[in-house]
Backbone as numpy.savetxt, mean C-alpha at the origin, in Angstrom:
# Nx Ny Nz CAx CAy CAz Cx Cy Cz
7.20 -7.67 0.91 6.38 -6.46 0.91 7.23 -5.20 0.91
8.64 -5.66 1.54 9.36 -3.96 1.63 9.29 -3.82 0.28
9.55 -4.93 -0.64 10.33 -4.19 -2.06 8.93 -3.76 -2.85
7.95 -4.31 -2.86 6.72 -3.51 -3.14 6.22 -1.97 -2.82
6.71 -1.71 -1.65 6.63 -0.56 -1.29 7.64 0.37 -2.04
8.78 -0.26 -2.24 10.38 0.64 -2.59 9.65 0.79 -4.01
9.47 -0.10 -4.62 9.05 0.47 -6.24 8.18 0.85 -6.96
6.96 1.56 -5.63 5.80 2.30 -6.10 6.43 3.04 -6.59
7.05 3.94 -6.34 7.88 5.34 -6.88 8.33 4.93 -7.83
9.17 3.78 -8.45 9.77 3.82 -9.45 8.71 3.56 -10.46
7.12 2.73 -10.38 6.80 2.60 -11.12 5.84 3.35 -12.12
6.49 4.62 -11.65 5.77 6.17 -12.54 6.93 6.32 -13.30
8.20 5.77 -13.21 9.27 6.05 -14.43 9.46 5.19 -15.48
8.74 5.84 -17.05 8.69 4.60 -17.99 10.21 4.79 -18.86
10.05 3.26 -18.85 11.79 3.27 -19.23 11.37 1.40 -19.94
12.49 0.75 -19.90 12.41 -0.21 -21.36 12.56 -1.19 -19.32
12.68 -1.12 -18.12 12.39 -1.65 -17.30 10.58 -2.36 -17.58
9.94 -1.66 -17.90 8.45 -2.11 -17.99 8.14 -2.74 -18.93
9.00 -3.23 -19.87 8.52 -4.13 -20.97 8.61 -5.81 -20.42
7.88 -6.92 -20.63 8.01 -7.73 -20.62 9.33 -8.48 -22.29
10.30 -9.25 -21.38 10.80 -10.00 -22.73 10.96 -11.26 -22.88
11.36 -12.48 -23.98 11.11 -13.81 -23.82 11.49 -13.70 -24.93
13.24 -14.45 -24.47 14.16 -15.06 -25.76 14.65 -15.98 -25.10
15.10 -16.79 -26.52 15.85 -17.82 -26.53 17.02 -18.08 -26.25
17.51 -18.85 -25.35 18.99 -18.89 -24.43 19.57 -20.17 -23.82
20.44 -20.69 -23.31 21.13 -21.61 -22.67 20.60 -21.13 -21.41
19.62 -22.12 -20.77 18.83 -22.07 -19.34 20.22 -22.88 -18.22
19.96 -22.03 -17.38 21.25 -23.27 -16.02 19.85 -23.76 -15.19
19.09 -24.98 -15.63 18.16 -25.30 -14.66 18.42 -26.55 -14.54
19.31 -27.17 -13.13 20.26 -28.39 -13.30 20.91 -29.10 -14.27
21.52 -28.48 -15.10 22.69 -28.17 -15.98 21.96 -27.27 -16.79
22.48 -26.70 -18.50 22.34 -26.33 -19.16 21.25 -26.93 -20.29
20.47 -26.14 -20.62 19.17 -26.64 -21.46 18.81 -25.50 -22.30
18.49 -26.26 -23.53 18.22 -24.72 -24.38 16.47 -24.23 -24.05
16.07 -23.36 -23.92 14.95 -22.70 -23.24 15.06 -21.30 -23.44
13.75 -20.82 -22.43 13.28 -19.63 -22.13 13.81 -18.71 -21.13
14.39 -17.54 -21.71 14.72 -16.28 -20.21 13.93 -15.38 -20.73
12.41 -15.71 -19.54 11.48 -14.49 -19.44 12.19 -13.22 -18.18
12.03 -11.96 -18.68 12.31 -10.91 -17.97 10.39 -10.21 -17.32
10.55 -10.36 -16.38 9.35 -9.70 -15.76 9.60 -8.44 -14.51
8.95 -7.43 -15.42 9.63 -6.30 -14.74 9.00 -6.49 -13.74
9.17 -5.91 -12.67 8.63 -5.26 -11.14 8.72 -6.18 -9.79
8.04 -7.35 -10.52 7.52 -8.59 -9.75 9.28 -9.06 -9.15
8.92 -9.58 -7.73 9.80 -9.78 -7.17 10.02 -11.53 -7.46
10.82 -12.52 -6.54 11.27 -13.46 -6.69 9.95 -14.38 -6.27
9.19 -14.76 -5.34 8.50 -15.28 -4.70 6.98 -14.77 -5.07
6.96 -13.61 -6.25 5.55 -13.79 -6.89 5.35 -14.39 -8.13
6.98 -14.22 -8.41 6.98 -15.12 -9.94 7.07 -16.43 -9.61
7.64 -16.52 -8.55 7.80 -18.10 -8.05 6.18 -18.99 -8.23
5.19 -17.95 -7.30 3.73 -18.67 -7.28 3.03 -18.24 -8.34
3.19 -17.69 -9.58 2.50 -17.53 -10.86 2.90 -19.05 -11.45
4.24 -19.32 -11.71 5.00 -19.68 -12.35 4.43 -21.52 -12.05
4.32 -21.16 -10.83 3.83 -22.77 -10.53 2.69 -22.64 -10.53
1.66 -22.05 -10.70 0.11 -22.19 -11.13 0.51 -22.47 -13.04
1.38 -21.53 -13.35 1.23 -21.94 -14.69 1.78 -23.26 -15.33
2.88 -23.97 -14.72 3.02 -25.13 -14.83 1.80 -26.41 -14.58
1.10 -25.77 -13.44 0.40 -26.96 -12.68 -0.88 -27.38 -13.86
-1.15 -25.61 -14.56 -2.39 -25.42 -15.56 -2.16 -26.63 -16.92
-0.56 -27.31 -17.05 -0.59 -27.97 -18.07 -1.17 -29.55 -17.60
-1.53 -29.48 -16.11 -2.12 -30.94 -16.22 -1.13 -32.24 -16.06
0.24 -31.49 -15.90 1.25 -32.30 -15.60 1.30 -33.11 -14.32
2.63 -33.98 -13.91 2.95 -34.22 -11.96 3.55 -33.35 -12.05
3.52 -32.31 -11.02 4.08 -31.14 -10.70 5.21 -31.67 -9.14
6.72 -31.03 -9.08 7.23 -31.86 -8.18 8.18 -29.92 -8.26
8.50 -29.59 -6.65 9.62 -28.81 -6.91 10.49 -29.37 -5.26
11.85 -28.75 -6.03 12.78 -28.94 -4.98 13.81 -27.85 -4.79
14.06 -27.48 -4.24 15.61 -26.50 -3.88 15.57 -25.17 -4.99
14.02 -24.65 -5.18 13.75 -23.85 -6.18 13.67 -24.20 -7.53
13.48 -25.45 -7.65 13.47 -25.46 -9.33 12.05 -26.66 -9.55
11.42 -25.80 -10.56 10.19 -26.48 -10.22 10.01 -27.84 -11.90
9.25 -28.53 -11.74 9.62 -29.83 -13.05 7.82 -30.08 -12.46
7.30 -30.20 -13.65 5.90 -31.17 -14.03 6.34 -32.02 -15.70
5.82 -33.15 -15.46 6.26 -34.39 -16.51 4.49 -34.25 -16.72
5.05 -34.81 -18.10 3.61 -35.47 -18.92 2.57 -34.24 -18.92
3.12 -33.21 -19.09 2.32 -32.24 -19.32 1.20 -32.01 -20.55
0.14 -31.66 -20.99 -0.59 -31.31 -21.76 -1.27 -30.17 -22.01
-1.00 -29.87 -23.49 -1.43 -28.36 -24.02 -1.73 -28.16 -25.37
-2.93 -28.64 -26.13 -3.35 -28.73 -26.85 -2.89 -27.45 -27.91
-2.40 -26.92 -27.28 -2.02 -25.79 -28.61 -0.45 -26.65 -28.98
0.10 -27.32 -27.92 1.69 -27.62 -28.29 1.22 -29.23 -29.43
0.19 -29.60 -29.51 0.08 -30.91 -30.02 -0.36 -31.88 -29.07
-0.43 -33.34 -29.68 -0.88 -34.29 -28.63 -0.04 -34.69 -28.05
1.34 -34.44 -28.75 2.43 -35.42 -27.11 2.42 -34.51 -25.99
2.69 -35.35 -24.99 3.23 -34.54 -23.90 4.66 -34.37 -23.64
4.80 -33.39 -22.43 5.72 -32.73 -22.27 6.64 -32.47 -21.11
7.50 -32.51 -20.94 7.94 -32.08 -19.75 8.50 -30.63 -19.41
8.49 -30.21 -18.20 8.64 -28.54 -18.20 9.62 -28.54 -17.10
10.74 -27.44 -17.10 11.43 -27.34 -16.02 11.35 -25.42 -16.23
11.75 -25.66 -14.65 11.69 -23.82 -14.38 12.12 -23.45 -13.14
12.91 -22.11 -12.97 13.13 -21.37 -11.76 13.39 -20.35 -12.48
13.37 -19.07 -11.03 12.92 -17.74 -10.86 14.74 -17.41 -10.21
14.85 -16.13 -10.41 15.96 -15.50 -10.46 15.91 -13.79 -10.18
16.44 -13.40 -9.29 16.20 -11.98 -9.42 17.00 -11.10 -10.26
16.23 -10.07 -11.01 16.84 -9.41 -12.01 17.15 -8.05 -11.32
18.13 -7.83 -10.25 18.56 -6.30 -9.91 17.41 -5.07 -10.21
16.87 -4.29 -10.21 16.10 -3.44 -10.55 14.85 -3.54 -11.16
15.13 -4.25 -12.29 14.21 -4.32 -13.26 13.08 -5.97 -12.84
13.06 -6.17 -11.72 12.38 -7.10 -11.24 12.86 -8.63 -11.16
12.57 -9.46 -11.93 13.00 -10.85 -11.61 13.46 -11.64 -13.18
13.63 -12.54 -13.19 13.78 -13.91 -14.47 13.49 -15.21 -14.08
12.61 -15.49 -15.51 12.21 -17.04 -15.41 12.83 -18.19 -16.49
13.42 -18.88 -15.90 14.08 -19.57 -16.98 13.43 -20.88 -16.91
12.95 -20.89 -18.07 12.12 -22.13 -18.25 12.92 -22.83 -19.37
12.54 -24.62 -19.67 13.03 -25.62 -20.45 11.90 -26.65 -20.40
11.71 -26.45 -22.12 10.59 -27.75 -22.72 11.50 -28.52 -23.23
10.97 -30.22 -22.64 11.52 -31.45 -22.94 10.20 -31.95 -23.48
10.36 -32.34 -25.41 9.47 -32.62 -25.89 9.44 -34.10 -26.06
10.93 -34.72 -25.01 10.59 -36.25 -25.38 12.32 -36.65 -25.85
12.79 -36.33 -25.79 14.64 -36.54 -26.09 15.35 -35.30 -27.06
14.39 -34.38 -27.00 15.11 -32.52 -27.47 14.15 -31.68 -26.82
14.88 -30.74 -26.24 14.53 -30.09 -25.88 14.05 -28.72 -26.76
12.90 -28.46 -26.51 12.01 -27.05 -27.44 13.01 -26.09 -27.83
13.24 -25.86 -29.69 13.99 -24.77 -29.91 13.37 -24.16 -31.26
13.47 -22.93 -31.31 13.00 -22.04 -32.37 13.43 -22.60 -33.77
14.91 -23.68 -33.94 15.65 -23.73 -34.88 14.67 -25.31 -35.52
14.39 -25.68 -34.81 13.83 -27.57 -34.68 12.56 -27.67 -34.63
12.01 -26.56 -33.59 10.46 -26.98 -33.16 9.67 -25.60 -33.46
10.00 -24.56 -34.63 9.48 -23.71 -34.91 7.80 -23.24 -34.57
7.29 -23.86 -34.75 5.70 -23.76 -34.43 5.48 -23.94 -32.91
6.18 -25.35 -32.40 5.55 -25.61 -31.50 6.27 -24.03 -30.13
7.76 -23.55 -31.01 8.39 -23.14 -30.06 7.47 -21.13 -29.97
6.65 -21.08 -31.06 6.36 -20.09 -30.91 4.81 -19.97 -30.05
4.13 -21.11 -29.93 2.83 -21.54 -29.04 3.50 -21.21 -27.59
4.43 -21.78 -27.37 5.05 -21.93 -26.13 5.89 -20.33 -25.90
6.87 -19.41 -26.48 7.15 -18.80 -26.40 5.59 -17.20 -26.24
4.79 -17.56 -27.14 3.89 -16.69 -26.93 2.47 -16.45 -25.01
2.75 -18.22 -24.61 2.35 -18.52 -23.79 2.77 -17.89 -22.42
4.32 -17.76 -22.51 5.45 -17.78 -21.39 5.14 -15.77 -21.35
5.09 -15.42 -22.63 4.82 -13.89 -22.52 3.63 -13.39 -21.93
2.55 -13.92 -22.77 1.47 -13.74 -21.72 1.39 -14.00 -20.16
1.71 -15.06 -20.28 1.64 -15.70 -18.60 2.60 -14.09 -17.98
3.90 -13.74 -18.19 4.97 -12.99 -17.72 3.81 -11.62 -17.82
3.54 -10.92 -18.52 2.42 -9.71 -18.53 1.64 -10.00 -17.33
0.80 -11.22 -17.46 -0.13 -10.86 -16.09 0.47 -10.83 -14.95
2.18 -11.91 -14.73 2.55 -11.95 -13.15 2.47 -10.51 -12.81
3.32 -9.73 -13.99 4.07 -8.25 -13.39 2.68 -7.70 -12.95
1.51 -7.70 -13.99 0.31 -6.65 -13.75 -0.10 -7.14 -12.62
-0.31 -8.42 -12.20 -0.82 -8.51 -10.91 -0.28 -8.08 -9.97
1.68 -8.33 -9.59 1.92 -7.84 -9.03 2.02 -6.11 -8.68
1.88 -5.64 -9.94 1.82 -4.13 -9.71 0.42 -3.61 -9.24
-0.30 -4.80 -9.29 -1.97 -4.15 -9.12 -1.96 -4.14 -7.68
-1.21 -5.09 -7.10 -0.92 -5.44 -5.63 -0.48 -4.17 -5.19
0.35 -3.24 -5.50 1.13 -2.41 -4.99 -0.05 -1.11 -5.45
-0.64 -1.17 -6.33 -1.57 -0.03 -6.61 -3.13 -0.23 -5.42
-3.01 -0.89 -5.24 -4.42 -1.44 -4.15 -3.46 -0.82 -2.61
-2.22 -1.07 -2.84 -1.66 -0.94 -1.77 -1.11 0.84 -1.06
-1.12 1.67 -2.57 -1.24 2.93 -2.74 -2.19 3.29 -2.27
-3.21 2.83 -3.03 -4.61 3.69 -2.91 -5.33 3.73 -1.42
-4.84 2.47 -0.82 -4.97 2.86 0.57 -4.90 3.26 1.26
-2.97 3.65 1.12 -2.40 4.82 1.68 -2.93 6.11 1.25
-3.21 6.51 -0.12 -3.96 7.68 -0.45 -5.22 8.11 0.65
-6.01 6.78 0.84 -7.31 6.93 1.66 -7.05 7.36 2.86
-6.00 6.54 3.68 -5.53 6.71 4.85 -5.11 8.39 5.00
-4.00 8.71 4.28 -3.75 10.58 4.42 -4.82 11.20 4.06
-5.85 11.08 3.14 -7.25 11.69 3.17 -7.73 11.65 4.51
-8.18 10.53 4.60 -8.80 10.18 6.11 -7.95 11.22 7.29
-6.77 11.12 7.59 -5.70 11.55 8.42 -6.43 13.64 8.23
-6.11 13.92 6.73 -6.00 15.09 6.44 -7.91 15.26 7.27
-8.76 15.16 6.75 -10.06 15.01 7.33 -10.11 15.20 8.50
-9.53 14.50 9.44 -9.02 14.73 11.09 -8.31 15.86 11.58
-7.55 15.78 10.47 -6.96 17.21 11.08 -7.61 18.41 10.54
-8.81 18.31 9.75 -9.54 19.35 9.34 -10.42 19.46 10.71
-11.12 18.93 10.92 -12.33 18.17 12.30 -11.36 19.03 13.57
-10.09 18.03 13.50 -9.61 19.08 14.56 -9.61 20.37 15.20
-9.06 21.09 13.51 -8.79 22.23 13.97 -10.20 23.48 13.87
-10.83 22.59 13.15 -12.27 23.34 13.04 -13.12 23.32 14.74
-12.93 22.24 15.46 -13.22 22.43 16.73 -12.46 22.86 17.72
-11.21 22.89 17.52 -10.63 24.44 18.25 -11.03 25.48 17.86
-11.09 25.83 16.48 -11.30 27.18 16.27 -12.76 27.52 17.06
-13.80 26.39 17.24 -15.39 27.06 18.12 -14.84 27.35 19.32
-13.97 26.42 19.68 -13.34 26.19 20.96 -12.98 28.07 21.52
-12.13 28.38 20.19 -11.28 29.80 20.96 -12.79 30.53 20.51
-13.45 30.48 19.98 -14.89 31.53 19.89 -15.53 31.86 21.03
-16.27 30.15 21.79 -16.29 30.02 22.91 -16.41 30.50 23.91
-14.42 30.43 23.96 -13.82 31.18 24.76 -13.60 32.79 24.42
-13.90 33.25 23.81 -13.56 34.67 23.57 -15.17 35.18 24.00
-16.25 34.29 23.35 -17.59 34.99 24.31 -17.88 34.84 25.47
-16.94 33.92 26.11 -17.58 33.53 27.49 -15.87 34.68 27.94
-14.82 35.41 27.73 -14.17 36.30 27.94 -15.14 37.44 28.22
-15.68 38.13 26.85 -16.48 38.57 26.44 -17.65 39.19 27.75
-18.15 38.07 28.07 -19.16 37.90 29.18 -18.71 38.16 30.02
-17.08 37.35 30.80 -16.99 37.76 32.10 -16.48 39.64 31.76
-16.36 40.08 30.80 -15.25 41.25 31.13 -16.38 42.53 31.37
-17.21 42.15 30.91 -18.79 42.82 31.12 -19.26 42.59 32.44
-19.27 41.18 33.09 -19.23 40.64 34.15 -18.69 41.38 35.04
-17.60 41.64 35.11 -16.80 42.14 36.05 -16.76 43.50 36.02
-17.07 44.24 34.80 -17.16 45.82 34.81 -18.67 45.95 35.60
-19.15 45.32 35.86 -21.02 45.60 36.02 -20.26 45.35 37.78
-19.99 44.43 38.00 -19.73 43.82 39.75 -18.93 44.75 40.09
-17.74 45.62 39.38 -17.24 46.77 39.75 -18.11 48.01 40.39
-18.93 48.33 39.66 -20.26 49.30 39.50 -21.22 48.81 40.96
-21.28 47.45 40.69 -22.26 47.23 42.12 -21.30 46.93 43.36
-20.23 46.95 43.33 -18.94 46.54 44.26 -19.21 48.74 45.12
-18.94 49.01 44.12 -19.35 50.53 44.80 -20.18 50.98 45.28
-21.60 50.50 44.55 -22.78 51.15 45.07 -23.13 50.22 46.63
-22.51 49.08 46.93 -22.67 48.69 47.80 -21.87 49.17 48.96
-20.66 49.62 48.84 -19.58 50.40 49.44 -20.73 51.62 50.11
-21.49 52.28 48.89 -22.00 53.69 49.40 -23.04 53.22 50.75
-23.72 51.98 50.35 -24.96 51.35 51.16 -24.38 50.88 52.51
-22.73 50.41 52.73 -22.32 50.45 53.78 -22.34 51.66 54.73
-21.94 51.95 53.51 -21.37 53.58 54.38 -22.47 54.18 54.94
-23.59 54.46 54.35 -25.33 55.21 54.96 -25.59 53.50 56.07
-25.21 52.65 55.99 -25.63 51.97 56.98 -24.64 51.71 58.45
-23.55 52.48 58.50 -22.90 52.19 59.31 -23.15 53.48 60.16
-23.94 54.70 59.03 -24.07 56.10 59.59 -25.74 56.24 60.26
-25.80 55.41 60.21 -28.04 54.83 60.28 -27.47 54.42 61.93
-26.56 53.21 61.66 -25.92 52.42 63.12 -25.64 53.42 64.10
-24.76 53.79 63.28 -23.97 54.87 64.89 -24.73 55.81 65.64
-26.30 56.44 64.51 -26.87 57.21 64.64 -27.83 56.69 66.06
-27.99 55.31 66.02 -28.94 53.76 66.60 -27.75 53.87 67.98
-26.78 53.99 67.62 -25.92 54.05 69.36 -25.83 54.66 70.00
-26.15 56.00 69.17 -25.41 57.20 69.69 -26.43 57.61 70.38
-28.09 57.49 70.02 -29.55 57.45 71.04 -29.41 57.14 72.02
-28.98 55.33 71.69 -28.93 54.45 72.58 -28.05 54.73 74.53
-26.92 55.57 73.90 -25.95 55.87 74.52 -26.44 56.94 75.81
-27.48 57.79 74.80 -28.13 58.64 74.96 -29.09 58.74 76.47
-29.63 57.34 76.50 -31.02 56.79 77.02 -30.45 56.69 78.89
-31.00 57.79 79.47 -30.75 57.75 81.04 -31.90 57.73 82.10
């Protein structure tokens, strides 16, 4: 998953990395075999790995892998003819540009070549391309599902912090009318803070007036 993540970014830069290719070559798939080196951009080692063995398994073959290299015998594929076939294959990482599949058809004591098995080698060569197009697209669709989430997520995020700051801002309103209130508040209790001062004062002069009778009384 890290490297899915690392090459969202790269995969907005079109360059000859994004082409699928599938030529003819000397395969090393327990020794040397003449075969297929598919290039599949993006896709890492372990998604071409599980394409690669669904697409073997699709010929109906015994499917058997060991120590990375995968073999189905007695395979069948009506576009290759009625014999069957045997298939060998492993996955390889290609530095940057994603991974390689090196595949080898055993049609029975030669192995599949453009020079010998012209027809059958272009059924099979056209097969290996297709198949290679969908691994990469799937895997890139993986990483675009995996974007768009993150897109949702900082929407979502940005949304929150809209919510946020929109309820502080009532927040300081709030507070500036309930300021507002006390500062009125307190100018008015000033005003009656005095007039009560004066009401002491005529009542302490009412009192003394009440003692000074009192004092009076013989």
């Amino acid at each position: 998953m890290k490297k899915l993540f690392t090459l969202a970014l790269s995969l907005f830069t079109f360059s000859a990395f994004s082409q699928v290719s599938v030529k003819e070559t000397n395969v090393n798939i327990d020794g040397a075999k003449n075969g297929f080196e598919i290039e599949i951009p993006y896709a890492d080692v372990k998604a071409c790995e599980k394409e690669l063995k669904d697409l073997f398994k699709s010929w109906k073959g015994s499917f058997s892998e060991k120590k990375g290299v995968m073999k189905a015998d007695d395979c069948k594929d009506k576009e290759m003819g009625e014999n069957t076939f045997d298939v060998f294959g492993t996955v390889v990482e290609n530095g940057e540009k994603g991974s390689k599949a090196l595949v080898a058809v055993d049609l029975g004591g030669a192995y599949l070549s453009s020079k010998d098995h012209a027809s059958q080698y272009k059924v099979m060569e056209q097969e290996l391309k297709t198949w290679a197009i969908k691994t990469a697209t799937i895997y890139v669709g993986e990483i675009e599902k995996q974007e768009e989430k993150n897109l949702d997520d900082r929407k979502k995020e940005l949304d929150d912090l809209e919510k946020d700051q929109k309820k502080k801002e009532e927040e300081i309103e709030d507070y500036k009318k309930k300021i507002e209130e006390n500062e009125k508040a307190i100018e008015q209790s000033k005003k009656d803070q005095e007039k009560k001062k004066e009401e002491i004062k005529q009542q302490e002069g009412v009192l003394q007036e009440v003692i000074t009778k009192k004092e009076g009384i013989k």
